[in-house]
C-alpha positions in Angstrom: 0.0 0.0 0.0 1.2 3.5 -0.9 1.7 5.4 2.3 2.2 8.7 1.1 -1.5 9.1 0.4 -2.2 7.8 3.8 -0.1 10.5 5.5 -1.7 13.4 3.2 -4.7 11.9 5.4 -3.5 12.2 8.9 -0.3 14.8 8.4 -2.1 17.5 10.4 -3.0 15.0 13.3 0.5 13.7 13.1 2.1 17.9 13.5 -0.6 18.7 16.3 0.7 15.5 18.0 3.9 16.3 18.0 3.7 19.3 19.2 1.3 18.4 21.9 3.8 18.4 25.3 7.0 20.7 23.1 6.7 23.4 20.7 9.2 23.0 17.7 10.9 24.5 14.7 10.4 23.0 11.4 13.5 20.8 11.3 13.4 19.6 14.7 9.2 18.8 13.8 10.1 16.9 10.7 12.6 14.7 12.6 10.4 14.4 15.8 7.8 12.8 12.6 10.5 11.0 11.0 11.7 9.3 14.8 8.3 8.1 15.5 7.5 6.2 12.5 6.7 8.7 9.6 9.9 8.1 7.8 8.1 8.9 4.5 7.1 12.5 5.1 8.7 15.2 3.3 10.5 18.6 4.8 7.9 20.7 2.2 4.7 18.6 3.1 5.6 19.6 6.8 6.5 23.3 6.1 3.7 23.7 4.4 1.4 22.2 7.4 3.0 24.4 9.5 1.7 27.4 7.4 -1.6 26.3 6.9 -2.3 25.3 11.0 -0.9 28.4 12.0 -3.1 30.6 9.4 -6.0 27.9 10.5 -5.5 29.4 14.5 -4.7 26.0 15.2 -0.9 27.4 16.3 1.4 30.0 17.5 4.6 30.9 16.3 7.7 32.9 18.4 11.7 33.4 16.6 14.0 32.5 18.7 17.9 33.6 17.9 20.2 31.4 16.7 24.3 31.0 17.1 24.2 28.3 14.1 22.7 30.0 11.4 19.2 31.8 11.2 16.8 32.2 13.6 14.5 29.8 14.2 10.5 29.9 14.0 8.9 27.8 16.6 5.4 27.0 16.4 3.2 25.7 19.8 -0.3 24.5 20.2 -2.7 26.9 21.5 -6.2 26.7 22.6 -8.0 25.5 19.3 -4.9 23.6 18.5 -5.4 21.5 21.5 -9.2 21.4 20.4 -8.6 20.5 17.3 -5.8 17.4 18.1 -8.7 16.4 20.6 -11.6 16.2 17.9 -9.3 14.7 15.5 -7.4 12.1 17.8 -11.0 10.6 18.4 -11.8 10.6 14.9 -8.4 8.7 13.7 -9.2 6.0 17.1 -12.6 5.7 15.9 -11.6 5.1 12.3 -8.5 2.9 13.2 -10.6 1.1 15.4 -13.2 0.1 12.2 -10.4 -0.6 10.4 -8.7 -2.9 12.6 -12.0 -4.9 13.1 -13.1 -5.0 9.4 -9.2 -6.6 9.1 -9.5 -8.9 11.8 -12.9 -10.1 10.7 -11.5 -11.2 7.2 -8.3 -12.8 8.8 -6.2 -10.3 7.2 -2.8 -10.8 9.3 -1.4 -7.3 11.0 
């Protein structure tokens, strides 16, 4: 199965979640991503979900210097981005749940 159309699904889940307990810069996001499991994702695909949470109100963004290079942009979940990572959470559980059971019934090894 192709998983890159599977993580165009769940790519905003996956950012809120990672930045549920830590706020983050895009690098240290993409890794945090790539070190959990998501391997696949791509620096621009997480970029670009950065931008479109924080113009969604979903986050908040603060620069903090830097003494290698540029300064950094970290983005942290506010309010409606902890709303939103709730909503959503229970969505993917509820469909991960279906989906496991629809497997299982068939015998359709994990």
């Amino acid at each position: 199965m192709d998983t890159t159309q599977l993580l165009k699904g769940v790519l905003d889940l996956a950012v809120l979640a990672v930045l549920k307990d830590e706020d983050g810069y895009g690098y240290d996001i993409l890794r945090r991503l790539r070190t959990a499991g998501l391997e696949e994702v791509g620096d621009a695909s997480v970029y670009g979900t950065l931008r479109r949470l924080f113009q969604a109100g979903l986050l908040n963004t603060y620069v903090v210097p830097s003494e290698e290079g540029p300064h950094r942009k970290y983005y942290g979940l506010n309010a409606a981005g902890r709303d939103q990572l709730n909503r959503a959470g229970k969505t993917w559980r509820g469909f991960a749940s279906t989906m496991d059971a629809l497997l299982d019934e068939r015998g359709v090894a994990a």
